[in-house]
N, C-alpha and C positions, 0 to 999 in steps of 0.2 A: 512375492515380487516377480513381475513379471522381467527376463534376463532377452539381452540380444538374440541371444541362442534359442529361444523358443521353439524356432524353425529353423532347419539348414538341409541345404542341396547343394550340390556339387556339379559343373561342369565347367570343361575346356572349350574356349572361342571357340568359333566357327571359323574355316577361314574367309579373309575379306573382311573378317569386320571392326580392323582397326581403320581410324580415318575417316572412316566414310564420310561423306557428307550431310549436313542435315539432321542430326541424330540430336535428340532430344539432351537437353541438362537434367541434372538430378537434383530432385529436393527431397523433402523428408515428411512422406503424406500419412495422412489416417487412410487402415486399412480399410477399404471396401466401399459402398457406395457409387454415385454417380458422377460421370467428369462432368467438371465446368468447363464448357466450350470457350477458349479463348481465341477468338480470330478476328481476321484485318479488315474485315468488311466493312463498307462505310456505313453510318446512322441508315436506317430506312428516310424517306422523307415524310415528313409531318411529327418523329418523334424526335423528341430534344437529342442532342448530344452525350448528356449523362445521362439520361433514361438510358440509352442504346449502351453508355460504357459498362452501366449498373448489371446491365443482364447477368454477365459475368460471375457480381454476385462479389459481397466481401474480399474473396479470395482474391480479387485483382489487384487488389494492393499490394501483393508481392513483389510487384514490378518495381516500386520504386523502393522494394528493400533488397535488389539486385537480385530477385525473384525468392521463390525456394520460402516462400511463408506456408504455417501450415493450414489450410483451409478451415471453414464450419465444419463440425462435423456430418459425417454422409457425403462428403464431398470430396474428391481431388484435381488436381490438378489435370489440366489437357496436355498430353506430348507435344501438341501445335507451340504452346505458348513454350515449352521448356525448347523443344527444334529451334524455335525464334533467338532465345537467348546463349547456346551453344558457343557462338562462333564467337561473341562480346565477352562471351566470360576467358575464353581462350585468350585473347587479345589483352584482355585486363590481368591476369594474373601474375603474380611480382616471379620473374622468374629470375632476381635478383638473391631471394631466398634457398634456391637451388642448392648453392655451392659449398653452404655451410651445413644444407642436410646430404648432402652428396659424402660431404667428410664424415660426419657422423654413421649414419649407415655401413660405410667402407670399413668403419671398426668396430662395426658389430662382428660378433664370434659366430663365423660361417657355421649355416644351417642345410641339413639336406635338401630343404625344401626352399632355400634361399629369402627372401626379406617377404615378411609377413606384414601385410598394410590392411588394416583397417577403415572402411571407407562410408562412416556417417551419416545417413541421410541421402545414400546415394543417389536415389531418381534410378535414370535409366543409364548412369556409369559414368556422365560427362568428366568425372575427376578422374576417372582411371583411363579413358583414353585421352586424357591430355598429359599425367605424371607417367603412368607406366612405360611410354615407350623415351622420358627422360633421364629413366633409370636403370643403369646398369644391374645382371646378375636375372636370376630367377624371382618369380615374385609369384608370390598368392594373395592375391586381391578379395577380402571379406566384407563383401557388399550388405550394410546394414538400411532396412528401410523395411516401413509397415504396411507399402503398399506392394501385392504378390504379382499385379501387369506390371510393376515399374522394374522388379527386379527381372522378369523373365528378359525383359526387355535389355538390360543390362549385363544378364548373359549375353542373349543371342550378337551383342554390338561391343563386348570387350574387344579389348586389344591382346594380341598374339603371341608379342613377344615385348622385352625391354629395348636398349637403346643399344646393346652390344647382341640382339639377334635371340637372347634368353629367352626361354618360354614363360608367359604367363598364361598362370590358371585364374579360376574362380570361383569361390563359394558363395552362398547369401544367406543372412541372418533376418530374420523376420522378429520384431519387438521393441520395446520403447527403448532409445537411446538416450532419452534422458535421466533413465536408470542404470548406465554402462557403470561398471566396476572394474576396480584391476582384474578380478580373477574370470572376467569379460575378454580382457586385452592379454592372458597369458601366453605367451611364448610372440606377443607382436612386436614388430619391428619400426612401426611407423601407426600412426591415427592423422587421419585425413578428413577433411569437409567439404562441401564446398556451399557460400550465402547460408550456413548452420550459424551460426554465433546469435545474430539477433531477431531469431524467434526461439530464444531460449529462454527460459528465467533465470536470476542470479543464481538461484538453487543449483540450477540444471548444468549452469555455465563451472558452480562452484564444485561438482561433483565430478564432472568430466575433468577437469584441472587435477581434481584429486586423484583418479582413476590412472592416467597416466602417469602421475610423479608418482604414486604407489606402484604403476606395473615399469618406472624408468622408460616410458616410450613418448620420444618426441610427437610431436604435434604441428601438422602443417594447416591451418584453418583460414580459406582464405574467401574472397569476396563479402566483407561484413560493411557491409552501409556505414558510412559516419553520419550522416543529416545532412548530406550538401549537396546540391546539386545546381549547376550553373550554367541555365542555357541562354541561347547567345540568336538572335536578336536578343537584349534583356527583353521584360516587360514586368511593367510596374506590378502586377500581382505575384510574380515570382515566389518571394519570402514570405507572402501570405498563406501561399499554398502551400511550399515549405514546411511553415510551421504548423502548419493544420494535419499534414500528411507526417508530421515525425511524432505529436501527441497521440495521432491515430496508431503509430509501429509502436507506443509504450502500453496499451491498453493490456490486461487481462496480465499485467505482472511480466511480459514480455519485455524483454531489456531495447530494442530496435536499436539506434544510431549511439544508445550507450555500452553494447553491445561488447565494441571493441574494447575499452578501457577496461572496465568488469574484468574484462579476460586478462588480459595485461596481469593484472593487479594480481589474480586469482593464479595464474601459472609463477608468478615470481614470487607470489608469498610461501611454492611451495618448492623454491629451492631452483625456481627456472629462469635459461638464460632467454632471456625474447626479445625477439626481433620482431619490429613491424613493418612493413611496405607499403604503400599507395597502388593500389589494384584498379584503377578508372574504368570507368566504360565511356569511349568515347564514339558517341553516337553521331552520323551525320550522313549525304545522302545515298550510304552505302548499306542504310540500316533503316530505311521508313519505316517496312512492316514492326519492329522491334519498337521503334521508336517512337508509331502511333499506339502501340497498347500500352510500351510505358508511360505515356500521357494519358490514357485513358483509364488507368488502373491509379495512376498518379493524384487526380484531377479527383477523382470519384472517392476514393479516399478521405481526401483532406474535407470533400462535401460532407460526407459518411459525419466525420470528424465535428466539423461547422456549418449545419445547415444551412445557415446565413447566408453564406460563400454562394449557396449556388448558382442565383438569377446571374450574378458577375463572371462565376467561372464556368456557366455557359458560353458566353461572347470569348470569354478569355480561351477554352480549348477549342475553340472554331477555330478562332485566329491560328492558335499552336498547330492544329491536323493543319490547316493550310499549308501553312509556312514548311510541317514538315511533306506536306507532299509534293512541294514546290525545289523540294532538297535546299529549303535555305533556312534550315534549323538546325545546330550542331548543341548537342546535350552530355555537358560530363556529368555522370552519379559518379560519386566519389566512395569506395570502398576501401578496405584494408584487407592485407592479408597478414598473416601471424604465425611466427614461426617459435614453436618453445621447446627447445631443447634442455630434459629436466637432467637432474644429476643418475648416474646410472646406478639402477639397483640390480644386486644379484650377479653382476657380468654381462648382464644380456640384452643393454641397451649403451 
């Protein structure tokens, strides 16, 4: 079995590199290979619109699963695309959830090393510089993910300290997180995600549920796609593409927009209390670059999906790029975020 632990390194932020601007989101990639260039550039002229989205390549359909899908293999994700969706996932996240892991944590049995977080599929950190500096105390941030530029990256741009001036350090794990275990998560104080839930299988969703109600460590798992999304002008293709782009996020046993429930179901059969939130991304003309790839990764998908669709959902994403380059296109993806706090085992959660 291959274990999170496969690989581990160690260092301490840099300084400056909480905040920063610009800094890529984390997903959860195959190690090695070639990036998919994701950028804002317009179609060339003489080729279609989706020809120009397709370049991209499958991979672009992450965008309308609030990014963070795992690519073909040989393939990963571009920083460009993860930089783009940074500041949207920031904005979206239920920080409504906070207050009840805030209680939790604070009775955890003080550690030398202070709160141990677990961080899933991290990318290049985006979830620890948006939680760490909300958390009081010391923290050690255990950045899990398969690709080695994502993580260096997630060194070099953690955060410094917590929310009461506490230092935070950080380690990283290199190996498949859909094989994590409790004795994975020994001595952890928190498992974190961020857009992880649905490119998971039920398998994968049903194991991590178990992993932490066996090691007693809550679970904060947040931006998980529901299948909705609602832009405004309407337009009559909407729900077609819709549904063409949510049978596309269920292929290959991947849970997509069911995602969330799975999880529900799976943390509360094993003795947990959960809470869920509404996490939106609410797009409009403060977010074009963001908001023409997730139309183009959106649009190219559901083609992928229904070939059919495509002579129509040419005309139809002309119209969309317009409208959003026009700043008269506002787009809510609708997300969840999931809060499971399980029963404590041992004393130490």
């Amino acid at each position: 079995m291959t274990t999170p632990a496969s690989t581990a390194t160690t260092a301490t932020a840099s300084a400056g590199a909480a905040g920063s601007p610009g800094i890529p989101a984390g997903a959860p990639l195959p190690a090695g290979g070639a990036a998919t260039t994701v950028g804002g550039a317009a179609p060339v002229a003489g080729i279609s619109v989706l020809s120009a989205a397709s370049a991209s390549g499958a991979a672009l359909s992450m965008a309308g699963r609030g990014g963070d899908t795992p690519a073909a293999e040989g393939h990963q994700y571009a920083p460009q695309w993860l930089e783009l969706r940074e500041s949207a996932d920031a904005a979206a996240r239920a920080t409504d959830l906070l207050d009840p892991l805030r209680i939790r944590l604070a009775n955890l049995p003080r550690r030398a090393t202070g709160l141990v977080v677990h961080d899933l599929g991290c990318g290049t950190g985006s979830m620890g510089r948006w939680l760490a500096p909300r958390l009081d105390g010391a923290q050690q941030w255990v950045l899990h993910d398969q690709d080695p530029a994502l993580l260096r990256l997630a060194i070099e741009r953690a955060p410094r300290a917590g929310a009461d001036g506490s230092p935070v350090t950080v380690t990283t794990r290199r190996g498949d997180i859909g094989r994590l275990t409790a004795d994975d998560l020994a001595g952890a104080s928190l498992v974190t995600a961020s857009a992880l839930l649905d490119v998971l299988t039920r398998e994968e969703i049903e194991a991590l549920a178990g992993a932490c109600a066996d090691a007693g460590v809550p679970a904060l798992l947040t931006l998980s796609v529901v299948g909705r999304a609602d832009l405004a002008p309407a337009h009559p293709m909407d729900q077609e593409i819709a549904e063409a782009f949510n049978a596309h996020q269920r292929a290959s046993e991947l849970l997509g927009p069911d995602a969330i429930t799975v999880a529900c179901e799976a943390f509360a059969q094993r003795g947990a209390t959960v809470r869920v939130h509404p996490s939106p991304w609410q797009l409009d003309d403060r977010h074009i670059a963001l908001t023409e790839e997730w139309l183009r990764g959106w649009v190219g998908a559901a083609c992928e999906q229904r070939p059919e669709l495509t002579e129509r959902a040419e005309a139809y994403l002309r119209d969309r790029l317009a409208a959003c380059a026009a700043g008269e296109l506002h787009v809510t993806l609708h997300h969840s975020d999931l809060l499971a706090l399980p029963r404590p085992t041992g004393g130490t959660s």
